[in-house]
PDB file of N, CA, C and O in Angstrom:
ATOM      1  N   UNK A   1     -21.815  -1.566  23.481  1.00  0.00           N
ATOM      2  CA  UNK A   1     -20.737  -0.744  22.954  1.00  0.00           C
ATOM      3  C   UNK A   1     -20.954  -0.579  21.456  1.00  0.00           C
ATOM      4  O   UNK A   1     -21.396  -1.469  20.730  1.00  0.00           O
ATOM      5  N   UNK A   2     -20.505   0.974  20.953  1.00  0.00           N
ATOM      6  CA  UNK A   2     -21.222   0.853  19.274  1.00  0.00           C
ATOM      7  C   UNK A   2     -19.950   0.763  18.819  1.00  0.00           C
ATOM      8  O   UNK A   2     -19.176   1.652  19.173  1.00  0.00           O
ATOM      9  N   UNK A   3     -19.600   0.000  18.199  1.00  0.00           N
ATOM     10  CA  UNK A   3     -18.452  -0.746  17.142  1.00  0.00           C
ATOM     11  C   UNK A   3     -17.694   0.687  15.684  1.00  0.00           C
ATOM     12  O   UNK A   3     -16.722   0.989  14.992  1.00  0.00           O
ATOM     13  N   UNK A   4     -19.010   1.031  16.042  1.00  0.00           N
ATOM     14  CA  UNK A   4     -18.943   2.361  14.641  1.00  0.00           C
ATOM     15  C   UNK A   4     -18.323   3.451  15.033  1.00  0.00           C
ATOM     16  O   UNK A   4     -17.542   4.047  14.292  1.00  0.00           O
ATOM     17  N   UNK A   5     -18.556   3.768  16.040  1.00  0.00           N
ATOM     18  CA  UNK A   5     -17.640   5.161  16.926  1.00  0.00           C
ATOM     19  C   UNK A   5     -16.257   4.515  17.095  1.00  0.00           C
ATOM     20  O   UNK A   5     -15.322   4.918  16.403  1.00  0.00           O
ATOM     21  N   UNK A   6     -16.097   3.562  17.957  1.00  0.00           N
ATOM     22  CA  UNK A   6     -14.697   2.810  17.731  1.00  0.00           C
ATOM     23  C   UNK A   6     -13.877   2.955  16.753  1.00  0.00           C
ATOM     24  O   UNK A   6     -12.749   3.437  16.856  1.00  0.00           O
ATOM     25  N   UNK A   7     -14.533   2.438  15.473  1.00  0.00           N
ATOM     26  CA  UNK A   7     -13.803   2.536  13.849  1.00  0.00           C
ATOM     27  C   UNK A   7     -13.740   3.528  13.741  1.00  0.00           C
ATOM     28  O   UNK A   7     -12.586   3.843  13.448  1.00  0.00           O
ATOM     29  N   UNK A   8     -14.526   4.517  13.825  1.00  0.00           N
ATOM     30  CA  UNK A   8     -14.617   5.967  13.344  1.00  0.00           C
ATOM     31  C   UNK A   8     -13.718   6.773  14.233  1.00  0.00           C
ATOM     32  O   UNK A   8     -13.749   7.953  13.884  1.00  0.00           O
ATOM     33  N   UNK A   9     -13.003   6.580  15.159  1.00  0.00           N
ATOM     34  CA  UNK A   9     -12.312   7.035  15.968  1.00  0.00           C
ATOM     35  C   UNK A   9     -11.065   6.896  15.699  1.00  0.00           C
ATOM     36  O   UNK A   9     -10.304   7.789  15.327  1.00  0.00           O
ATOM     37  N   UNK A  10     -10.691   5.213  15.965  1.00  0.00           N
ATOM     38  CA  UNK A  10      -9.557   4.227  14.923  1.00  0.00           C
ATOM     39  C   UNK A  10      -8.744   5.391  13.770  1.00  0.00           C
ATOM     40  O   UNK A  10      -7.586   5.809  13.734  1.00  0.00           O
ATOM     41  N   UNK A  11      -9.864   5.640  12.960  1.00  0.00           N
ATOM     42  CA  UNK A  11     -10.016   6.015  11.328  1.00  0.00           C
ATOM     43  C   UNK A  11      -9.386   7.736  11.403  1.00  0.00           C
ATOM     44  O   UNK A  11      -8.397   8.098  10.766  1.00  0.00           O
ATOM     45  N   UNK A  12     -10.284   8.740  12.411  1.00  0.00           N
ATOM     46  CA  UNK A  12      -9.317   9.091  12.887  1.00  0.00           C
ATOM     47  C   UNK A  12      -8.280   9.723  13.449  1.00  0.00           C
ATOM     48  O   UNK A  12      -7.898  10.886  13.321  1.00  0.00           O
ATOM     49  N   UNK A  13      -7.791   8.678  14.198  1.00  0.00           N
ATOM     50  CA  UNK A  13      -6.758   8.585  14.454  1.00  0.00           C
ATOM     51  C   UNK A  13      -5.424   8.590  13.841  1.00  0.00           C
ATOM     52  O   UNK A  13      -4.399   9.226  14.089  1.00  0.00           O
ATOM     53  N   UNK A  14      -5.898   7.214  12.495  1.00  0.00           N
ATOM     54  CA  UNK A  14      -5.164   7.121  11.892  1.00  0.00           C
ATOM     55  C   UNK A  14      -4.342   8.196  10.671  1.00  0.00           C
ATOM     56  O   UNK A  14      -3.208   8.130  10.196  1.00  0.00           O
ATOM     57  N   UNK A  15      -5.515   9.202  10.428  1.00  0.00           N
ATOM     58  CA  UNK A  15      -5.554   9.964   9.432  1.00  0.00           C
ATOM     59  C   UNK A  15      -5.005  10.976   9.821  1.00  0.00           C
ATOM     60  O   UNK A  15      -4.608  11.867   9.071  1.00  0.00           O
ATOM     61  N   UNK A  16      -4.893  10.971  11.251  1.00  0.00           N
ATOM     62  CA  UNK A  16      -3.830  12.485  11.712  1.00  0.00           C
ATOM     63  C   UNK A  16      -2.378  11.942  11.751  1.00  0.00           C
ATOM     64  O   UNK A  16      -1.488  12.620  11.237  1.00  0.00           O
ATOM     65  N   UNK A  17      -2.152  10.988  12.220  1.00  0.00           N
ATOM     66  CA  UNK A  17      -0.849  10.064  12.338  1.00  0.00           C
ATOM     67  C   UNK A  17      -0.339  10.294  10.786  1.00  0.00           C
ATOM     68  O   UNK A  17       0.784  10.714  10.508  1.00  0.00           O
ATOM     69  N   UNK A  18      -1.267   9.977   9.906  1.00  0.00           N
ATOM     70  CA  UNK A  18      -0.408   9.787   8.317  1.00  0.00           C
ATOM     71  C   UNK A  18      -0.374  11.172   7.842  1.00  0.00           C
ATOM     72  O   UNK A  18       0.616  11.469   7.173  1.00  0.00           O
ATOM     73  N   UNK A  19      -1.632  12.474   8.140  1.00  0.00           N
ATOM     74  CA  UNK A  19      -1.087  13.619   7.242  1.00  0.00           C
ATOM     75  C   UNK A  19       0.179  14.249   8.503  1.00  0.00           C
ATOM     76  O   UNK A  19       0.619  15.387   8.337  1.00  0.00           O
ATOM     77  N   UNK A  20       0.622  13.480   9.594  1.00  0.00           N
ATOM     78  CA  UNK A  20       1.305  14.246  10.262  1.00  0.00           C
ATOM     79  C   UNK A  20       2.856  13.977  10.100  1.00  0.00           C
ATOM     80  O   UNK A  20       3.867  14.623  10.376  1.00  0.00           O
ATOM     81  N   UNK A  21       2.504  12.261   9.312  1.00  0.00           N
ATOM     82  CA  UNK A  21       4.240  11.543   9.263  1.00  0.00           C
ATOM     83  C   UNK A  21       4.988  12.380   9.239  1.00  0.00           C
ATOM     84  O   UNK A  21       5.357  12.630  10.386  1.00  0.00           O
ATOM     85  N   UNK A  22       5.487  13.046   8.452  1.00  0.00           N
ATOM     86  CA  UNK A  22       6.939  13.851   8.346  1.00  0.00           C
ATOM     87  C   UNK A  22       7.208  14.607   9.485  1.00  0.00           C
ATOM     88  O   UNK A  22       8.411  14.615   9.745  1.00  0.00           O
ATOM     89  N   UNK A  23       6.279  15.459  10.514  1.00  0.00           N
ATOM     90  CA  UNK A  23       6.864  15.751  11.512  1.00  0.00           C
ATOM     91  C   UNK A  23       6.988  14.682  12.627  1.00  0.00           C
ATOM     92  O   UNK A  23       8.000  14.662  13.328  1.00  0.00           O
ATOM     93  N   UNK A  24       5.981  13.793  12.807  1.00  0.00           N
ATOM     94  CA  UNK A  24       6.609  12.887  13.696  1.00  0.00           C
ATOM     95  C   UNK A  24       7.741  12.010  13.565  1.00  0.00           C
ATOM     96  O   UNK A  24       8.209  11.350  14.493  1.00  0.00           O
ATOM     97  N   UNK A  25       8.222  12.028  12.220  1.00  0.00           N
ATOM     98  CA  UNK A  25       9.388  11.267  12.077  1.00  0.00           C
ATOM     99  C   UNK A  25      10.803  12.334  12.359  1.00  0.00           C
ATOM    100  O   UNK A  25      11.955  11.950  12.562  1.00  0.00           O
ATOM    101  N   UNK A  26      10.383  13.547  12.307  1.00  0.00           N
ATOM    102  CA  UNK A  26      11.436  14.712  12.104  1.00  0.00           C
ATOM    103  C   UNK A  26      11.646  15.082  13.704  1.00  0.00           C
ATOM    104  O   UNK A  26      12.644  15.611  14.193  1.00  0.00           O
ATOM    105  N   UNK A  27      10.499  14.687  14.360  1.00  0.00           N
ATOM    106  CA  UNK A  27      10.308  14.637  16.055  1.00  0.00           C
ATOM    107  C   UNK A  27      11.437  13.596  16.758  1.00  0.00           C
ATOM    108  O   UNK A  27      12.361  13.801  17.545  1.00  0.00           O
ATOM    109  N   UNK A  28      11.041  12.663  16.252  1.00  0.00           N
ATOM    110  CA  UNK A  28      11.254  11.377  16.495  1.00  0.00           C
ATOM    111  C   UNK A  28      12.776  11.046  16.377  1.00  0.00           C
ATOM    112  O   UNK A  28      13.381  10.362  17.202  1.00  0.00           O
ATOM    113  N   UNK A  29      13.362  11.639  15.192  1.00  0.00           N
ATOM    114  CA  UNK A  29      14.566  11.517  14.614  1.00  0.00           C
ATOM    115  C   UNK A  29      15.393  12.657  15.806  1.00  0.00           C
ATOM    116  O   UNK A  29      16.282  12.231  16.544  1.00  0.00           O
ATOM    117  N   UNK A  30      15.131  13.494  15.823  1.00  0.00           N
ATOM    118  CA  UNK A  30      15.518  14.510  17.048  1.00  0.00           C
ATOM    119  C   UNK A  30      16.216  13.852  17.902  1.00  0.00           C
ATOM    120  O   UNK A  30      17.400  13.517  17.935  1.00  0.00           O
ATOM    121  N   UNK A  31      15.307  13.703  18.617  1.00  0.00           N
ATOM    122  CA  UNK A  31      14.946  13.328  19.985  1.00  0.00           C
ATOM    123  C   UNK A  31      15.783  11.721  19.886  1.00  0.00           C
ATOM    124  O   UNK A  31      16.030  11.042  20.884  1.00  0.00           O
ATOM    125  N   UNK A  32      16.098  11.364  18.611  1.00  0.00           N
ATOM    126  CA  UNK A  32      17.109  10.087  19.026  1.00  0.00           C
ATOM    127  C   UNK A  32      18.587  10.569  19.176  1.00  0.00           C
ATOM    128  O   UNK A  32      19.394   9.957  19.876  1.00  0.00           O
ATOM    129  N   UNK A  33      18.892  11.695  18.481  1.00  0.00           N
ATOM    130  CA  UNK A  33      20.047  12.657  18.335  1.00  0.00           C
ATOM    131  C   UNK A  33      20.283  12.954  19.327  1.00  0.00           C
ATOM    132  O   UNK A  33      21.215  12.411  19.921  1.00  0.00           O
ATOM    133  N   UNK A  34      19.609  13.835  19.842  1.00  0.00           N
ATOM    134  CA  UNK A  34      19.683  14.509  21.483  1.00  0.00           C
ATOM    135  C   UNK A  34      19.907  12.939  22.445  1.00  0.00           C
ATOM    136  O   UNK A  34      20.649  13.157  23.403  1.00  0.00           O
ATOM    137  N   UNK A  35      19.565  11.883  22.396  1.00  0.00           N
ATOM    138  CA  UNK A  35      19.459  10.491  23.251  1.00  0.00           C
ATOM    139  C   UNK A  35      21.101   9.987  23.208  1.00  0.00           C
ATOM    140  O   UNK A  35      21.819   9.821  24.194  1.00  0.00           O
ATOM    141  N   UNK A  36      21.400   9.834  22.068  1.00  0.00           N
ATOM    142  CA  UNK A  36      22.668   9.886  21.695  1.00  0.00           C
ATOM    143  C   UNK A  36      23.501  11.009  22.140  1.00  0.00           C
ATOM    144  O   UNK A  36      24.631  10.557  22.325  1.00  0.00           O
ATOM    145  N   UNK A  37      23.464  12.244  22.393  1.00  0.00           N
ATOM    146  CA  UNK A  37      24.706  12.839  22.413  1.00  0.00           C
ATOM    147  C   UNK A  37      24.329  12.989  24.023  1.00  0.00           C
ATOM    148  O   UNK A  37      25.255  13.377  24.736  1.00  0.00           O
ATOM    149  N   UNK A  38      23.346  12.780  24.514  1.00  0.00           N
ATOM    150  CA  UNK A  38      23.407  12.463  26.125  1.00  0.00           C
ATOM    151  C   UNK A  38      24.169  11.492  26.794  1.00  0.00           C
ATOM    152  O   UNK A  38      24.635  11.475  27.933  1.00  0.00           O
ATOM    153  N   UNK A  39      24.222  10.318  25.444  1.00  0.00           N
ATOM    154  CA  UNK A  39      24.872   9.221  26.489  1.00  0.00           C
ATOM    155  C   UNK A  39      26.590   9.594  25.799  1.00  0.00           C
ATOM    156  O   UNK A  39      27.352   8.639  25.652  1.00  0.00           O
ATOM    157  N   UNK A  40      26.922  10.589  25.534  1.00  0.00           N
ATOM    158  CA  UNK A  40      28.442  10.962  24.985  1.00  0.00           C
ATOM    159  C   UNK A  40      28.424  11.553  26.469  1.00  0.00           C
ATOM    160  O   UNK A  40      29.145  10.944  27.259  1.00  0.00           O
ATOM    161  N   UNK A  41      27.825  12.474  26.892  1.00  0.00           N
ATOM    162  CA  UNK A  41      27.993  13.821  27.961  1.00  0.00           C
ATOM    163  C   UNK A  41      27.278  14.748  27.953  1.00  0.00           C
ATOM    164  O   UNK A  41      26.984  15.389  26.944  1.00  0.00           O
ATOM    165  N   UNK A  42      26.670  15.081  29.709  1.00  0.00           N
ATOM    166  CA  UNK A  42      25.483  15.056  29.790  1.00  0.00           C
ATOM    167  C   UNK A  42      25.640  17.214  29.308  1.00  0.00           C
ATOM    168  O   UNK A  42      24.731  18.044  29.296  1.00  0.00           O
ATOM    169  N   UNK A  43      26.974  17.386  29.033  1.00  0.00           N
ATOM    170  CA  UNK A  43      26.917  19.133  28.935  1.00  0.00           C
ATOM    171  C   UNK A  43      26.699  18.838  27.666  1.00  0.00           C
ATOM    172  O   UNK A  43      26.116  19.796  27.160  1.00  0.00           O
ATOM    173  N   UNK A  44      26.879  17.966  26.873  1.00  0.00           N
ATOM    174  CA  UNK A  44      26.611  18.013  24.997  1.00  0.00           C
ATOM    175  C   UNK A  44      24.969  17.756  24.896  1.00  0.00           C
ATOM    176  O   UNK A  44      24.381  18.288  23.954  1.00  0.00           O
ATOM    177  N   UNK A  45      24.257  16.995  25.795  1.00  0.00           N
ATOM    178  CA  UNK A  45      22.864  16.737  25.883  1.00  0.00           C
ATOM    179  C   UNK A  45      22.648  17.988  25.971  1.00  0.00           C
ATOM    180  O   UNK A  45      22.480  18.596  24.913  1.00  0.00           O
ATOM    181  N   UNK A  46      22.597  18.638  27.097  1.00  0.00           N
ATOM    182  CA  UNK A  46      22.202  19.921  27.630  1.00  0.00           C
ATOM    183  C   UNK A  46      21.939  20.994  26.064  1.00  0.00           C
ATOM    184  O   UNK A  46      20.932  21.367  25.463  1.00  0.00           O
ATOM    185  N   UNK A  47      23.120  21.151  25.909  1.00  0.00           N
ATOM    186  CA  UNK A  47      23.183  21.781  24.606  1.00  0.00           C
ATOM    187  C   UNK A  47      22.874  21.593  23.156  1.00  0.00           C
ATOM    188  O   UNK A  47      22.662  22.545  22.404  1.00  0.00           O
ATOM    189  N   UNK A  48      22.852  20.298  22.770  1.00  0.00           N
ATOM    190  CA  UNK A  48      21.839  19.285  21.848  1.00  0.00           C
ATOM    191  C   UNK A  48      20.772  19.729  22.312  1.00  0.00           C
ATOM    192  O   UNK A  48      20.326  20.460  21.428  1.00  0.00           O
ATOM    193  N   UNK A  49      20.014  19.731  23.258  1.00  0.00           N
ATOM    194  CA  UNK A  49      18.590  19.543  23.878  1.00  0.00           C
ATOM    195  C   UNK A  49      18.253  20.867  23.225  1.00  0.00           C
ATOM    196  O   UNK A  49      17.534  20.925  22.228  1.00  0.00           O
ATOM    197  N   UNK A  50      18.770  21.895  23.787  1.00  0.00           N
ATOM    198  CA  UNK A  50      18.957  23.162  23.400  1.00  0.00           C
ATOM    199  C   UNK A  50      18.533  24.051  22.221  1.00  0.00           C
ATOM    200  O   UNK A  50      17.664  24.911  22.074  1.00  0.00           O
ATOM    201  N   UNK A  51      19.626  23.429  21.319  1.00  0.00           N
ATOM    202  CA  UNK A  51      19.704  24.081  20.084  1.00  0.00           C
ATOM    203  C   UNK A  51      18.392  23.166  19.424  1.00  0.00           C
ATOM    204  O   UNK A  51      17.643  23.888  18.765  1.00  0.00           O
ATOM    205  N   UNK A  52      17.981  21.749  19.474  1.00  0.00           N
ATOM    206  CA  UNK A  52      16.719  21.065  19.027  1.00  0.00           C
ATOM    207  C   UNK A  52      15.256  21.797  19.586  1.00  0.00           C
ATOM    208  O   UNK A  52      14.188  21.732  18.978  1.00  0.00           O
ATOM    209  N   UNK A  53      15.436  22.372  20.644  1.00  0.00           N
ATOM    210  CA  UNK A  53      14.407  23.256  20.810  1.00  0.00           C
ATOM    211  C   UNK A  53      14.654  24.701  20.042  1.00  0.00           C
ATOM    212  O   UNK A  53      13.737  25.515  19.928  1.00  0.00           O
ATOM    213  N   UNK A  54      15.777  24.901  19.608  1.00  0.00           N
ATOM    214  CA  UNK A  54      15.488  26.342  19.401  1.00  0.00           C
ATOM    215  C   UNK A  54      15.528  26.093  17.440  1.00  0.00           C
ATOM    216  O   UNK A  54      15.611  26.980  16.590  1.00  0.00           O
ATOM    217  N   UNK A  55      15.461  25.028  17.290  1.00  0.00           N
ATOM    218  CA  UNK A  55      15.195  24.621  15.593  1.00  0.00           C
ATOM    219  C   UNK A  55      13.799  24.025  15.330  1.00  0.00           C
ATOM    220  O   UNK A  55      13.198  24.183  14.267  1.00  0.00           O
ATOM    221  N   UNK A  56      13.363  23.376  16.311  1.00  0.00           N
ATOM    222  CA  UNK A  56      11.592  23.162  16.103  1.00  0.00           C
ATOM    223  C   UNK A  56      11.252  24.572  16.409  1.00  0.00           C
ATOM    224  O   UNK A  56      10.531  24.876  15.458  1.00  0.00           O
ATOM    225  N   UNK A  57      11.330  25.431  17.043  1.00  0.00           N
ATOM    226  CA  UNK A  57      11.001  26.515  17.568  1.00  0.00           C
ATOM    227  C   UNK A  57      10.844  27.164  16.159  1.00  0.00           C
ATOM    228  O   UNK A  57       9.742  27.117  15.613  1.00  0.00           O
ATOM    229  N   UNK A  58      11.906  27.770  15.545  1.00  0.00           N
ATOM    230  CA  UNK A  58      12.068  28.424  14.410  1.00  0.00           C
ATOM    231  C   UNK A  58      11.266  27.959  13.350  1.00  0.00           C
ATOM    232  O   UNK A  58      10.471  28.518  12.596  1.00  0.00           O
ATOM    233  N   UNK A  59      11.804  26.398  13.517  1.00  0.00           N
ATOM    234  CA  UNK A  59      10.267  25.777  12.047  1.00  0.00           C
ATOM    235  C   UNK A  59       9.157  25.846  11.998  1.00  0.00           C
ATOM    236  O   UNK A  59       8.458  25.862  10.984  1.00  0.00           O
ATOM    237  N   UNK A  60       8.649  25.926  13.722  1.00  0.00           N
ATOM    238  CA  UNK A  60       7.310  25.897  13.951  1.00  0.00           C
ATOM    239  C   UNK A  60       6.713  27.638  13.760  1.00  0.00           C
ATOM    240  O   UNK A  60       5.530  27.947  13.618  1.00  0.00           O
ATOM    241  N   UNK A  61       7.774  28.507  13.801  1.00  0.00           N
ATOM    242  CA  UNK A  61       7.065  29.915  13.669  1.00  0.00           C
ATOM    243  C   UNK A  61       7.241  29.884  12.382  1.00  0.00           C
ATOM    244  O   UNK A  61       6.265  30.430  11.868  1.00  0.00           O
ATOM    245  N   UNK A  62       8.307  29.371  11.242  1.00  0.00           N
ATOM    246  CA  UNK A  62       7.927  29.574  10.070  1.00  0.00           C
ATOM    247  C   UNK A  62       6.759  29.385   9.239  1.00  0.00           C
ATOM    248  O   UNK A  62       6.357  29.969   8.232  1.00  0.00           O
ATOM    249  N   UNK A  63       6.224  28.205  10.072  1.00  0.00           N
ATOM    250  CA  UNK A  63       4.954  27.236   9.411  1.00  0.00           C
ATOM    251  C   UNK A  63       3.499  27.676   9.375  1.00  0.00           C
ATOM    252  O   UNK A  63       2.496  27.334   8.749  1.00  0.00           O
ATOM    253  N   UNK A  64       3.922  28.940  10.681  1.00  0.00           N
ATOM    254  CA  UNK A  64       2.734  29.541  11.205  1.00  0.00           C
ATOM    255  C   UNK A  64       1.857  30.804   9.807  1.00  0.00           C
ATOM    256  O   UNK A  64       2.235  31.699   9.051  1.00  0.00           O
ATOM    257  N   UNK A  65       0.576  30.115  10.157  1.00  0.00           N
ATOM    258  CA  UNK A  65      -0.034  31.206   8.996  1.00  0.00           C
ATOM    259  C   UNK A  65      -0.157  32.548   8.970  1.00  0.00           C
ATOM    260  O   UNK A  65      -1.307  32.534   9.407  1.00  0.00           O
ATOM    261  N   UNK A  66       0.095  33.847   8.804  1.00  0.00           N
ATOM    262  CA  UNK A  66      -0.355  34.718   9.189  1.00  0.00           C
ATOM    263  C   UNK A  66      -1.532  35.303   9.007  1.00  0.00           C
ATOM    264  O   UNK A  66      -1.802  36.345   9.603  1.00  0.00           O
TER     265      UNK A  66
END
């Protein structure tokens, strides 16, 4: 097994994880929101779920290059 592809893989890995932090934390943070207003009621999930897709949606076409 070559030890160097491993690290170099590891490495990255790691380097997409860190230039990506802010959306995976902005993901992450979501998706605990939406978890929460599911366990209030599952028509406020529904609609949480909802509107969190239709706000990554919007950020993600803003972000887009033309």
């Amino acid at each position: 097994m070559n030890i160097g592809k491993l690290t170099d893989g590891l490495k990255a890995i790691g380097l997409f994880l860190l230039s990506n932090l802010i959306a995976i934390l902005f993901l992450i943070g979501l998706a605990l929101i939406v978890y929460a207003v599911f366990l209030v009621s599952l028509v406020f999930g529904l609609v949480a779920a909802g509107i969190a897709l239709i706000l990554v949606s919007l950020i993600m076409n803003s972000e887009k290059p033309s």
